[in-house]
C-alpha positions as CSV (number, residue, x, y, z in Angstrom):
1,X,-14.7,33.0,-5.3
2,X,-18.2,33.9,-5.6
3,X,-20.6,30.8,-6.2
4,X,-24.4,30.7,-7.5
5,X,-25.6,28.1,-6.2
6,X,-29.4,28.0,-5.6
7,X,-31.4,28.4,-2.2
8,X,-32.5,24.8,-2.7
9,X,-28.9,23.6,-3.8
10,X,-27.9,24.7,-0.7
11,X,-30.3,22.6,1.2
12,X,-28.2,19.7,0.4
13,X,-25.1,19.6,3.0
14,X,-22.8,18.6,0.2
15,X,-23.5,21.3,-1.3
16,X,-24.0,23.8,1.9
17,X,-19.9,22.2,2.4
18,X,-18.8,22.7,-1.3
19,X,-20.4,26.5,-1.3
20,X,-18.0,27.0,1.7
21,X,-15.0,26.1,0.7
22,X,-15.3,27.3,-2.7
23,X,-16.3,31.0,-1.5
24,X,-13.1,30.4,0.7
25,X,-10.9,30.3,-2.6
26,X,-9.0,33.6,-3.5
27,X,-7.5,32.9,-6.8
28,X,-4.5,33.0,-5.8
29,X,-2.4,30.1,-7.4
30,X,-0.2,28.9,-4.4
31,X,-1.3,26.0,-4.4
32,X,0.0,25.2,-7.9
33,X,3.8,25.3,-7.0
34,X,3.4,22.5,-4.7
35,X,0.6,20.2,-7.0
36,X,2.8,17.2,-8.3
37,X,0.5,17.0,-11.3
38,X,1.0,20.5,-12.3
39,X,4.6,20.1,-12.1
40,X,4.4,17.2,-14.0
41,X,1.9,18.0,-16.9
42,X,1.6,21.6,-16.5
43,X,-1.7,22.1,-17.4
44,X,-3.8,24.6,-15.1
45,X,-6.5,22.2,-15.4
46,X,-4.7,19.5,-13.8
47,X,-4.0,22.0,-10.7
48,X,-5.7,22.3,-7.3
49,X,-7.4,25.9,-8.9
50,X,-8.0,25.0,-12.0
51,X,-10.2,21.5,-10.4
52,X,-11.5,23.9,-8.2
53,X,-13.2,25.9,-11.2
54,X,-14.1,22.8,-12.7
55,X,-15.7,21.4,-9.9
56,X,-17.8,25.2,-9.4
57,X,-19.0,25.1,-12.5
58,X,-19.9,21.0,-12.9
59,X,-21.7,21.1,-9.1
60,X,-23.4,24.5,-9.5
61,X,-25.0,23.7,-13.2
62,X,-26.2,20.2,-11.7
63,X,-24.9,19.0,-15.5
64,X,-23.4,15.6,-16.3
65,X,-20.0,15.4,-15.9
66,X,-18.1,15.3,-18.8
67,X,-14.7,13.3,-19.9
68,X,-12.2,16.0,-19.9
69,X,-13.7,17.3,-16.4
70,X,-13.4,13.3,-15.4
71,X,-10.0,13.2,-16.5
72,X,-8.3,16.0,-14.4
73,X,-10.4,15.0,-11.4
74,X,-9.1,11.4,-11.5
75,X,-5.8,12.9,-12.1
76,X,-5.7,14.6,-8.6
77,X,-3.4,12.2,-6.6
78,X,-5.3,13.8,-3.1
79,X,-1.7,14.1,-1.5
80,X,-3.7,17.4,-0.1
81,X,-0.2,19.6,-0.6
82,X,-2.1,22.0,-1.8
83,X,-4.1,22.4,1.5
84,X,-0.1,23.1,3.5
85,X,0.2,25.5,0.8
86,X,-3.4,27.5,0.9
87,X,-3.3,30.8,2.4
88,X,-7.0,31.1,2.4
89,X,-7.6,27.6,4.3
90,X,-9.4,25.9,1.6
91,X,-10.2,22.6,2.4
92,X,-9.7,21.1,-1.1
93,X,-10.2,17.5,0.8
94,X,-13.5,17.7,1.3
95,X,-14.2,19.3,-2.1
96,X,-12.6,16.7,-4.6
97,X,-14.2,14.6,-2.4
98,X,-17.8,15.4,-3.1
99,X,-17.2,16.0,-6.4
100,X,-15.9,12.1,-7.1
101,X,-18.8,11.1,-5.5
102,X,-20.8,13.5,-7.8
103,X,-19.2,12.2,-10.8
104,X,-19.5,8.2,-9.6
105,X,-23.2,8.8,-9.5
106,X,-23.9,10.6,-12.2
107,X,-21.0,9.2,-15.0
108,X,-20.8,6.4,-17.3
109,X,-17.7,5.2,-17.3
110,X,-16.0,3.2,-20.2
111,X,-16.3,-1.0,-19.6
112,X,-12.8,-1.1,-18.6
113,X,-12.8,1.6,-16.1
114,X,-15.6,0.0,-14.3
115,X,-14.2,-3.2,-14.6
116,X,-10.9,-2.1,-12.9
117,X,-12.3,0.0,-10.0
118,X,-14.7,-2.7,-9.2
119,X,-11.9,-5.0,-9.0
120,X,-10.1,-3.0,-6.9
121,X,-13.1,-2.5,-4.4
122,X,-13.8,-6.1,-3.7
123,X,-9.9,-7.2,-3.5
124,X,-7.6,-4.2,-2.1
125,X,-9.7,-3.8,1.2
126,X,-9.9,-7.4,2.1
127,X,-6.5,-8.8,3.6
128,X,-7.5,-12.8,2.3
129,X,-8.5,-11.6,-0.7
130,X,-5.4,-9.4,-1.7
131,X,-3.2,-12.2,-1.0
132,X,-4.8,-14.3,-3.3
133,X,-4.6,-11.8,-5.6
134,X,-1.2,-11.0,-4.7
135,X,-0.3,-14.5,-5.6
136,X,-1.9,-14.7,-8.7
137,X,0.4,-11.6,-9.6
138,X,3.3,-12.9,-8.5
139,X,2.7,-16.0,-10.7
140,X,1.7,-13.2,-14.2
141,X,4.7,-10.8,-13.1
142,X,6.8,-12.2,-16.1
143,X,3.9,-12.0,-18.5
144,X,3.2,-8.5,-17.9
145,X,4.6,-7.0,-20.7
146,X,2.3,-8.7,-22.6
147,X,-0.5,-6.7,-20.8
148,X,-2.6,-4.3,-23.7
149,X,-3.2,-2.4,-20.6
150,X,-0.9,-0.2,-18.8
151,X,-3.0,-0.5,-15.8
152,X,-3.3,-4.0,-15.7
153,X,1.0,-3.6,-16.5
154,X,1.7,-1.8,-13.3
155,X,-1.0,-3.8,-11.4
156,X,1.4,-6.9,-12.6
157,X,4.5,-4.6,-11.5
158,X,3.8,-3.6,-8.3
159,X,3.0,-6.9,-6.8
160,X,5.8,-7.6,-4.7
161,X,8.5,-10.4,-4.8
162,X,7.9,-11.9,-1.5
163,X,4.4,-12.5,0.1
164,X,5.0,-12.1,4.1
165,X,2.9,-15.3,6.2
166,X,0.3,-14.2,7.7
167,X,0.6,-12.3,11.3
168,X,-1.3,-13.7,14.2
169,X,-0.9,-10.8,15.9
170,X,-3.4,-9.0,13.8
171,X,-6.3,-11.0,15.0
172,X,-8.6,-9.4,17.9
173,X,-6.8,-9.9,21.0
174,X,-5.0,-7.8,24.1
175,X,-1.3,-7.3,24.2
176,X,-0.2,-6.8,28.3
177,X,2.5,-3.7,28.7
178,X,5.6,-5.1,29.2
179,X,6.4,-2.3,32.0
180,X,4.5,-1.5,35.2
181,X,2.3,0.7,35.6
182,X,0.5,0.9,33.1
183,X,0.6,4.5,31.1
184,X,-2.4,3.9,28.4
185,X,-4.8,1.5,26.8
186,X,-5.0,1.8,22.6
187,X,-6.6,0.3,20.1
188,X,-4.1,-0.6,17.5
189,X,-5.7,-0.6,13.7
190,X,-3.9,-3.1,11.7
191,X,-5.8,-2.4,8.1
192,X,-6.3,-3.8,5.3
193,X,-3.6,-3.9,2.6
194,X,-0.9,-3.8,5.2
195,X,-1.8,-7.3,6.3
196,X,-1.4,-8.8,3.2
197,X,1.9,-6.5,2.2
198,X,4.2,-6.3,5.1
199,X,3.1,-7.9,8.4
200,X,6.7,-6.4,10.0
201,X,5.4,-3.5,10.5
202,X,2.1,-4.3,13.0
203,X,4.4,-7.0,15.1
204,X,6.6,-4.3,15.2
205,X,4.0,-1.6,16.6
206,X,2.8,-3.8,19.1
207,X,6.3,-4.3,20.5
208,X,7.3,-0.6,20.6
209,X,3.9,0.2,22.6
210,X,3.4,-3.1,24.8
211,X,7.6,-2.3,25.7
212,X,6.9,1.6,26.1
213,X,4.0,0.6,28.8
214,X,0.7,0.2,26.5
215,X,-1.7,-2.1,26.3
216,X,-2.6,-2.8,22.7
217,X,-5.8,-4.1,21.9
218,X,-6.7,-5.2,17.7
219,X,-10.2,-4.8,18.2
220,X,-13.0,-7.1,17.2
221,X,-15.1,-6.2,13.9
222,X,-12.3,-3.9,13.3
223,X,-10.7,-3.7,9.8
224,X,-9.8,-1.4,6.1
225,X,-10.2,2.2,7.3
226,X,-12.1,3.0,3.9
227,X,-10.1,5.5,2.2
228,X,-9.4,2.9,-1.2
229,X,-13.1,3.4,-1.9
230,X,-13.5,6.2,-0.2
231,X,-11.4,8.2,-2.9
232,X,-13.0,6.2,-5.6
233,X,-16.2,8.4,-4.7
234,X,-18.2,4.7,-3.7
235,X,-19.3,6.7,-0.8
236,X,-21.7,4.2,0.5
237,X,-18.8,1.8,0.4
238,X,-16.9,3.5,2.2
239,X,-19.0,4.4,4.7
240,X,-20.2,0.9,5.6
241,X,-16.7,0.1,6.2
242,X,-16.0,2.7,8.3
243,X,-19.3,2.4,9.9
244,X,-17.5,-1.3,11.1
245,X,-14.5,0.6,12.7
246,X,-16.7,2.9,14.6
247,X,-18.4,0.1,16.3
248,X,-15.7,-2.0,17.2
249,X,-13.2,1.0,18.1
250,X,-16.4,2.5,20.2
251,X,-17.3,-1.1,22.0
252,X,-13.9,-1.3,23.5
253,X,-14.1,3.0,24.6
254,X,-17.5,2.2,26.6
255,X,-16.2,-1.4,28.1
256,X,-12.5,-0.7,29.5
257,X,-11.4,2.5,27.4
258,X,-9.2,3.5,25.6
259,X,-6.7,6.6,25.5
260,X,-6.1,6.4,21.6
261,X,-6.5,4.7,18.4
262,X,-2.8,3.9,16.9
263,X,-2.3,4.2,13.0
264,X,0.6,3.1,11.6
265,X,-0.8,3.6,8.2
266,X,-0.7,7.7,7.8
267,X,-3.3,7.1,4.4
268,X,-5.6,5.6,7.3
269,X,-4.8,8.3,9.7
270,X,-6.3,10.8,7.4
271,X,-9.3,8.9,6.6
272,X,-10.0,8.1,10.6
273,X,-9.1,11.7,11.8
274,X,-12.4,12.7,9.4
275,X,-14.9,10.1,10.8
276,X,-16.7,12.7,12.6
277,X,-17.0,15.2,9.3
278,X,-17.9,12.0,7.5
279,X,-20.7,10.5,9.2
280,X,-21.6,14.2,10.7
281,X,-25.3,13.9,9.4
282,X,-26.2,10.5,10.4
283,X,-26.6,8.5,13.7
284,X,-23.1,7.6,14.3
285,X,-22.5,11.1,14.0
286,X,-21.5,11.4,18.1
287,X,-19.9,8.1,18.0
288,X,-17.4,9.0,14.6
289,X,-16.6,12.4,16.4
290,X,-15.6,10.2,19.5
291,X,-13.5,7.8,17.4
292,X,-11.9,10.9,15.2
293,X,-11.5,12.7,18.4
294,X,-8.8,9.9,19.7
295,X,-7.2,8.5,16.4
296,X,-3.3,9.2,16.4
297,X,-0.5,8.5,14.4
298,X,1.7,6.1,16.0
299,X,4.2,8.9,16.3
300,X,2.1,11.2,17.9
301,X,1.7,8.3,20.8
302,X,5.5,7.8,20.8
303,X,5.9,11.0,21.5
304,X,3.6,10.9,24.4
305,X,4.9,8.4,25.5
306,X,8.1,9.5,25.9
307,X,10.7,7.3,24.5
308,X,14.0,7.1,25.8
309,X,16.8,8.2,24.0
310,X,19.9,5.8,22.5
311,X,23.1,6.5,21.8
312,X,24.2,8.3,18.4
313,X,25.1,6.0,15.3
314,X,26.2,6.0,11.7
315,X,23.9,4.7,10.2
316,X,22.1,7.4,7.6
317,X,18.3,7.4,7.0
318,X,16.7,9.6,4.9
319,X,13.3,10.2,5.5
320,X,10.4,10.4,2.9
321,X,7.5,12.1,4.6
322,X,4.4,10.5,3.5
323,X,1.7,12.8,2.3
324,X,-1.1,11.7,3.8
325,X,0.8,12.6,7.2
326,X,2.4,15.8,6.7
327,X,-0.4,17.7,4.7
328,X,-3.1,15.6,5.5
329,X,-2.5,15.1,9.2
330,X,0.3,18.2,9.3
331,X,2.3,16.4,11.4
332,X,6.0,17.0,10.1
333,X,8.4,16.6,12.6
334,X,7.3,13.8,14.9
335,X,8.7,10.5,13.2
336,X,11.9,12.7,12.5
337,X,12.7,13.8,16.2
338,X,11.6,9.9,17.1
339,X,14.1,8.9,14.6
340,X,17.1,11.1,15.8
341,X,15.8,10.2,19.8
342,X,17.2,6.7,18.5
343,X,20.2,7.7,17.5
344,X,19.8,7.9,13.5
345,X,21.0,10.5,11.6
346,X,18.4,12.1,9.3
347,X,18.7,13.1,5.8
348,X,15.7,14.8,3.9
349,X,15.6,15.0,0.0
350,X,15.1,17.6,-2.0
351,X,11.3,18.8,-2.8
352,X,10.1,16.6,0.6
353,X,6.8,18.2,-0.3
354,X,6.2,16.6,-3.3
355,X,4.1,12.9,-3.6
356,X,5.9,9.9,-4.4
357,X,3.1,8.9,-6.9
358,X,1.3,6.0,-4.8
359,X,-1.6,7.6,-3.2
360,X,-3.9,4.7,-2.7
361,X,-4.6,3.1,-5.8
362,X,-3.2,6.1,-8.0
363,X,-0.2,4.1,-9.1
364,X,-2.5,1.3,-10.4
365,X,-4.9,3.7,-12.1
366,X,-2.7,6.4,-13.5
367,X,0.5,4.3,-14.2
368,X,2.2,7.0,-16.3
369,X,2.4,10.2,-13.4
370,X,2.4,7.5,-11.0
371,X,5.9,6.4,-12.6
372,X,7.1,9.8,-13.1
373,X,6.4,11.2,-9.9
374,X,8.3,7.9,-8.6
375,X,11.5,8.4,-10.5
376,X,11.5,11.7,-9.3
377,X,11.3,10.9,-5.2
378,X,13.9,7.5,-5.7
379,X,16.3,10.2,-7.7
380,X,16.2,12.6,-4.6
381,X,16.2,9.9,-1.9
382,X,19.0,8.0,-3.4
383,X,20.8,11.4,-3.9
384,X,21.4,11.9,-0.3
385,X,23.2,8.2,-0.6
386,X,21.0,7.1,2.4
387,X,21.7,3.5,4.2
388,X,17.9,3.0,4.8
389,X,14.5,5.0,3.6
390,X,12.2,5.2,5.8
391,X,8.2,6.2,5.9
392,X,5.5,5.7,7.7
393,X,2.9,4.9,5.0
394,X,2.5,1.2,3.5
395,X,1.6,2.8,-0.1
396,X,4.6,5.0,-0.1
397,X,6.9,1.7,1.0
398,X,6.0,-0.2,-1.9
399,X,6.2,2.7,-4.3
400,X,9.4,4.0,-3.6
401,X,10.6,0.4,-2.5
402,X,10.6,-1.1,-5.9
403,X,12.4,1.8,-7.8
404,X,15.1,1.6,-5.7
405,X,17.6,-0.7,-4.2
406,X,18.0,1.1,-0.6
407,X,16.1,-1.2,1.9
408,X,13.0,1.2,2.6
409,X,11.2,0.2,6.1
410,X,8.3,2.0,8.5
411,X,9.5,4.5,10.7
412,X,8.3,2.1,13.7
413,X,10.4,-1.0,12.5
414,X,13.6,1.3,13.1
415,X,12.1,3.1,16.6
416,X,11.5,-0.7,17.7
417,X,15.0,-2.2,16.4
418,X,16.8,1.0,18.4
419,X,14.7,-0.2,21.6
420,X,15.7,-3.8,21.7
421,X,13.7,-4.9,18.9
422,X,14.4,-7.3,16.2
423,X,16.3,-6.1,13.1
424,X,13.9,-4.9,10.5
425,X,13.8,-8.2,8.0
426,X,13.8,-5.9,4.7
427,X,17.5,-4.8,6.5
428,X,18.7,-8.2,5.6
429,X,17.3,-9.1,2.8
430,X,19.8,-9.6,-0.4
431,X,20.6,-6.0,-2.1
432,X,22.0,-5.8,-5.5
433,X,23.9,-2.7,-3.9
434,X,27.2,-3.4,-2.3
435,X,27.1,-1.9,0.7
436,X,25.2,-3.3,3.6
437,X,23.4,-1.2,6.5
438,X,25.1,-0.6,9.3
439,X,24.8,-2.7,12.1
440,X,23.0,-1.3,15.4
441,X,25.4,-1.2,18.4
């Protein structure tokens, strides 16, 4: 794609990093057979290539965003499918990022939409706060049809039944391997939302490592990851958050070390695995490249580690693959070998490729494709009449978890249940469905 942007544009590494990618851009239109939105609206505009030429033209003519150009970028779910898809190796993350940061600073949004997104910067990233919130939620659920907005309807919707206690495990502390000797030392990020949504699956974590021969470590100062505002385009935000992570993950690499930071959160994963593009221009530059350089995906260390393998079962999970882990992280066959090391047996739906419609906050800000691109993954889950669903993404979890009636847990719950773990709680909670999960033996 040929770009005009100016010699003193280009001084501006935002812009030096947008001219890149954009000249890296063929035309080709791959990328829109794999874009949920464009399968869902089909509009060009609301594809990876038509953003693409919107962003171009909004970035190189320095204008003022306008509305329509607003409304397809905040359409863009950033499930990054479009990147698997790209013969040309456009980095399409990195653009749509710039360009939300462009448009937060240089458009007025309506009352309401600034209302919202403010909310959801000072609640979703702060694990006391959420629950609050959560319970406040829980306490409107049955008034939300009477919601004027569908926002503030599927905000209402999506707050779950049960609110889990709160977890000691996530405070900063050291976990002791339960084996001898010991084969690494990892810093185990526990997040934000996750705390307040489903403490299961950190306790579980730290079993699986600490039984596998870790030592896990929740590190001090440590906390939300800061993709929520991140992809808001509240860059500063975002970056102090991170900024928080960086110090605590690097004062525990320069004390005792560490071989790895563990994500069980593959939205997270994404977001820590770019630290070090992030902050490249700034003076935690060397210290984000060191963080970025040793964040993993709690399968990737599971596979290091070597798990042992259990006998063969019935029991039938079909596996949604989070996007944030196989086009954002490309890592697409990890949790599945894990899952059949344990003995599962492994189902994939149809279209795997395709978003389930959380992505972040997505689902509370674009209710409609949000809902649509839901029906669509529960339809093809439940079409492989699975005993569990299982992920390895929080967002995804409660998305797909409350169109459907097949108990959906993390990946790690069932790695750590096969080992000599607990049962997964959500396994044995009450299901309108008949028939109950098979029993482990």
């Amino acid at each position: 794609m040929q770009t005009m942007f100016t010699d003193a544009q280009l001084k501006d590494p935002g812009i030096q990093r947008a001219n890149e990618i954009l000249r890296s851009c063929v035309h080709c239109g791959f990328c829109t057979a794999t874009c949920p939105t464009y399968q869902v609206l089909g509009d060009e505009l609301d594809s990876p290539r038509g953003r693409i030429y919107q962003i171009k033209d909004m970035l190189e003519n320095e204008r003022v965003p306008d509305a329509k150009t607003v409304k397809h970028i905040d359409r863009c779910l950033s499930c990054l499918a479009c990147m698997s898809t790209c013969p040309s190796g456009v980095h399409y993350m990195h653009l749509v990022d710039h360009a939300r940061d462009y448009i937060e600073q240089n458009y007025t949004r309506s009352f309401s939409d600034r209302a919202l997104r403010w909310l959801l910067a000072r609640i979703l990233p702060y694990p006391k706060r959420f629950r609050l919130a959560l319970l406040g939620a829980k306490i409107g659920r049955p008034f939300a049809f009477l919601m004027p907005d569908a926002r503030l309807k599927a905000m209402l919707e999506m707050a779950p039944k049960h609110i889990p206690p709160v977890s000691r495990n996530d405070d900063p502390q050291s976990f002791e391997p339960q084996v001898e000797p010991r084969k690494m030392r990892v810093a185990l990020m526990t997040g934000c939302a996750q705390k307040a949504l489903n403490t299961d699956i950190n306790d579980a974590t730290i079993r699986l490592l600490t039984r596998l021969g870790c030592e896990v470590v929740v590190a001090k100062g440590a906390g939300c990851c800061g993709a929520l505002t991140h992809h808001m385009g509240k860059t500063d935000e975002s970056h102090a958050i991170a900024a928080k992570n960086i110090e605590a993950w690097c004062a525990e690499i320069d004390t005792k070390g560490l071989d790895a930071i563990v994500i069980n959160t593959s939205g997270c994963g994404t977001t820590v695995k770019d630290y070090g593009y992030m902050f490249r221009n700034g003076p935690l530059a060397e210290d984000a490249a060191r963080v970025s350089a040793i964040a993993k995906d709690v399968s990737e260390v599971l596979v290091d580690l070597d798990m042992p393998e259990s006998t063969p079962r019935e029991t039938v999970v079909a596996y949604h693959a989070a996007c944030s882990l196989q086009h954002g992280q490309q890592i697409k066959t990890f949790p599945k070998d894990l899952l059949r090391k344990a003995g599962f047996r492994i189902v994939e739906p149809a279209d795997s490729h395709l978003c389930c419609g959380s992505a972040g906050t997505y689902n509370l800000m674009q209710p409609e494709i949000s809902g649509q691109l839901k029906q669509r993954k529960v339809r093809t889950l439940e079409a492989k009449n699975p005993d569990i669903i299982a992920a390895g993404n929080i967002g995804c979890m409660m998305q797909i978890g409350s169109g459907t009636d097949v108990p959906i847990v993390h990946t790690v719950e069932l790695l750590d249940w096969a080992t000599g773990g607990p049962k997964p709680p959500a396994l044995s909670m009450p299901k309108s469905r008949s028939a109950e999960v098979p029993i482990l033996r």
